[in-house]
C-alpha positions in Angstrom: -63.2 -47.0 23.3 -66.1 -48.5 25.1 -65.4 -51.5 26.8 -68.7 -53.4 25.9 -69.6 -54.7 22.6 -72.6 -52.7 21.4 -75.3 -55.1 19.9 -76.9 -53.7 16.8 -79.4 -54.7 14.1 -78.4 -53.7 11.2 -74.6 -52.5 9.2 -75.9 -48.9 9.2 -76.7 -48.3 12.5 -72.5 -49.5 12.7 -71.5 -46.7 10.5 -73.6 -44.4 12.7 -71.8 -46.1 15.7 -69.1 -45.1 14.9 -69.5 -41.5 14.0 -70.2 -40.9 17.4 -68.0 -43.4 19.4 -65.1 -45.9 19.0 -67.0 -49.5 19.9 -67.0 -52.9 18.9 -70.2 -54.0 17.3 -72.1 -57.3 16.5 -74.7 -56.9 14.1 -78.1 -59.2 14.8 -79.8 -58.6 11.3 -83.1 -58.1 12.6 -84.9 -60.6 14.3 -84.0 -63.8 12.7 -80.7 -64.9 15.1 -79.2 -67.8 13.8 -77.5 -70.0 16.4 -74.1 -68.7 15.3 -75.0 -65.2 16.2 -76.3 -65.7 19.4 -73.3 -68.0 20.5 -71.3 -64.8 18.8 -73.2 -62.5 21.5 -72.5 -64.7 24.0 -69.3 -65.0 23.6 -68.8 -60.9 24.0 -71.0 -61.1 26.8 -69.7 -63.5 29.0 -65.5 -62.0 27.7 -66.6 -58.0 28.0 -70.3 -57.3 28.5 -72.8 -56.1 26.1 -74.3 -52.6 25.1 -78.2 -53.6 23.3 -79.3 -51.0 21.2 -82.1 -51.6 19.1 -84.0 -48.8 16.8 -87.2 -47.4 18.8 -89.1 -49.2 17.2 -91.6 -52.4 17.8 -89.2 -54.9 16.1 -86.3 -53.4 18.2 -88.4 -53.8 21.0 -89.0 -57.4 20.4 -85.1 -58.0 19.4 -84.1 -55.8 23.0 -86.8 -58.0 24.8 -85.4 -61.8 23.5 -82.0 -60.9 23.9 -82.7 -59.9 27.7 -84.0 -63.0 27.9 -81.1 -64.4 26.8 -78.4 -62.4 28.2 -79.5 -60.9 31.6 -76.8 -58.8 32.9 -76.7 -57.0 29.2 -76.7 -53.4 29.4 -79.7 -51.2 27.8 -78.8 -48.0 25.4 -82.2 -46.2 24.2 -81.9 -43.2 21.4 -85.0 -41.6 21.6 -87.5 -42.3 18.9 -87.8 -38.4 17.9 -83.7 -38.4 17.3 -83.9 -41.7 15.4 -86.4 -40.5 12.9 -85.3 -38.6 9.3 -86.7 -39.1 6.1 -89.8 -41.0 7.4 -87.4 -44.0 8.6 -86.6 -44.6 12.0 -83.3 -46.8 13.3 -80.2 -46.1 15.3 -78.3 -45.5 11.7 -80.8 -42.2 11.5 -79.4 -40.6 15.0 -76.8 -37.8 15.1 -73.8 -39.0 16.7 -75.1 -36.9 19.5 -77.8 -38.3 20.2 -75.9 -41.8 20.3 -73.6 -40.7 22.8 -76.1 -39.1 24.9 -78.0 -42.5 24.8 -74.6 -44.7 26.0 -74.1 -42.3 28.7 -77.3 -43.1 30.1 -76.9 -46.9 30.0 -78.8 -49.2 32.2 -78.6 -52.3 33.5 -82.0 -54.3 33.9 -82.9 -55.8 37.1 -84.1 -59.2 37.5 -85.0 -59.0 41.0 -86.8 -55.7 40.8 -87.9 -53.6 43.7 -91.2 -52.1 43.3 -90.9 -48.7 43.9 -93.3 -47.1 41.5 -97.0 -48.5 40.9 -99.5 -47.3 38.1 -100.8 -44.6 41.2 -97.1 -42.6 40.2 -98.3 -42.8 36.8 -101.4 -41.4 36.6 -100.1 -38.8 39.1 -97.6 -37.9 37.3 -99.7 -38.0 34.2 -97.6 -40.4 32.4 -100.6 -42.4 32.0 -104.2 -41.6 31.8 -104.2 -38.6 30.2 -104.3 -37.3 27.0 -100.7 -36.1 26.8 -99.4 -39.2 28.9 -98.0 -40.9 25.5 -95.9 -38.0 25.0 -94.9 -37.4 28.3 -93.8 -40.8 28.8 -92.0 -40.4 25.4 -90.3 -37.1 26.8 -89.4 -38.7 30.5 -88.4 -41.9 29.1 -85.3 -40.1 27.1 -84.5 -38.0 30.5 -84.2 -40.8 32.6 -82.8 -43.4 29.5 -85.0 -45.9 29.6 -86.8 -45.3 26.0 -90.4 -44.9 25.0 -93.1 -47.4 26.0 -96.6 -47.7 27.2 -97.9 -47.1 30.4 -97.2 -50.7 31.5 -94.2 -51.3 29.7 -92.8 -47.8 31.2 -93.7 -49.3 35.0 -92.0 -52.6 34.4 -88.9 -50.5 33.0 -88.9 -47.9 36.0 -88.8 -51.0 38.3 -86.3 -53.0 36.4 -83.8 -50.2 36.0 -83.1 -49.4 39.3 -84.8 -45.7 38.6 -84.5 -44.2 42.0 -87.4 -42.2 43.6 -84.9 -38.9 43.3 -84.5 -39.3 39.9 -87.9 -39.8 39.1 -88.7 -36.7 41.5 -85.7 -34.9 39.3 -86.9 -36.0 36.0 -90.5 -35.2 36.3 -89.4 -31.6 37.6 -87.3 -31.2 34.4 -90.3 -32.7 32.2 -92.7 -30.3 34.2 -90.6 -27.3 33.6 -90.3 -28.2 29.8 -93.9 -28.6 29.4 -94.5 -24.8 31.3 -91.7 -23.5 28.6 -93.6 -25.1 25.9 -97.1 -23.5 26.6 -95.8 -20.7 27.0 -94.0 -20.3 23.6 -97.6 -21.4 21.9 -99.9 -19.1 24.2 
C-alpha cells in the first residue's frame, strides 16, 4: 500500500492504478477543479501526502503544473509517454502496470528553492538540446532519471527543481549513451 494518495485525472487511469499497486486515488477529471476537489486534495495532502500523476501529455502537464502550484511539497510520478501510448491514445490508464510501478519508484519531490546545478551549456553538451536527436534524447533521459519528457527549458527547470544530482546525471547520460551505441549498431 502506498502511503500517499496518488492524484489522477481520470477513473481509468484508477483501474490501471490499481493493476499495478494497492493506492488510494483522487480523481481531478481533467482540468476543470471544482473547489470541492481541490479542498479534497488538500485534505490528503496536508493528512498523508500526495503522488501527481498526470498522462504525458500537454493537459497533464498543465494539471501537474497548477497543482504544484497549489500543493508544493506534492510528490511527482512520470510514466513515460512511449509506455502510456496504445491504440493512438495516450494516458496513465494505457500503461502496463509495469510501467506504473517503475514510474512510483522513481518519485520526486520538486524543489522550491532550487540549486542551479545544470545550465543550458549541460544541455547542448550533452545533446539534450540543439540537436536533431535532442527531443528524443531528452525523451529517453527524462524516463531514466523520472522526471518525464519536456522541452529543452522545461527539462532544465525540472533537472534543477528535482534535486537531480551531478552523479546521476553523469550516470544517466552514460546509460542513455550506451543505449544510443546499441541502437546504431542494430540498424548499421
Amino acid at each position: 500500500m502506498i502511503k500517499e494518495v496518488l492524484v489522477v485525472e481520470g477513473k481509468m487511469d484508477v483501474v490501471a492504478i490499481n493493476k499495478a499497486v494497492e493506492a488510494d486515488c483522487i480523481i481531478t477529471g481533467g482540468f476543470s477543479l471544482k473547489k470541492y476537489m481541490l479542498d479534497h486534495i488538500r485534505q490528503a495532502y496536508e493528512k498523508r501526502g500526495i503522488i501527481i500523476m498526470t498522462d504525458p501529455d500537454s493537459a497533464g502537464e498543465r494539471i501537474r503544473a497548477y497543482l504544484s502550484k497549489q500543493f508544493p511539497e506534492a510528490k511527482h510520478a512520470f510514466v513515460p509517454k512511449k509506455d502510456a501510448t496504445a491504440n493512438g491514445d495516450i494516458g496513465i490508464e494505457q500503461a502496463s502496470p509495469d510501467a506504473i510501478r517503475t514510474a512510483l519508484e522513481k518519485v520526486r519531490t520538486l524543489g522550491w528553492n532550487p540549486i542551479t546545478v545544470f545550465t543550458g551549456a549541460d544541455l547542448i553538451a550533452a545533446r539534450l538540446s540543439g540537436s536533431t536527436c535532442a527531443s528524443e534524447r531528452r525523451a529517453k533521459m527524462g524516463e531514466i532519471l523520472g522526471i518525464g519528457y519536456a522541452n529543452a527549458k522545461t527539462f532544465l527547470t525540472r533537472l534543477n527543481h528535482y534535486g537531480v544530482t551531478e552523479a546521476e546525471f553523469e550516470k544517466a547520460l552514460d546509460l542513455l549513451d550506451a543505449q544510443d551505441a546499441s541502437e546504431g549498431e542494430k540498424t548499421e
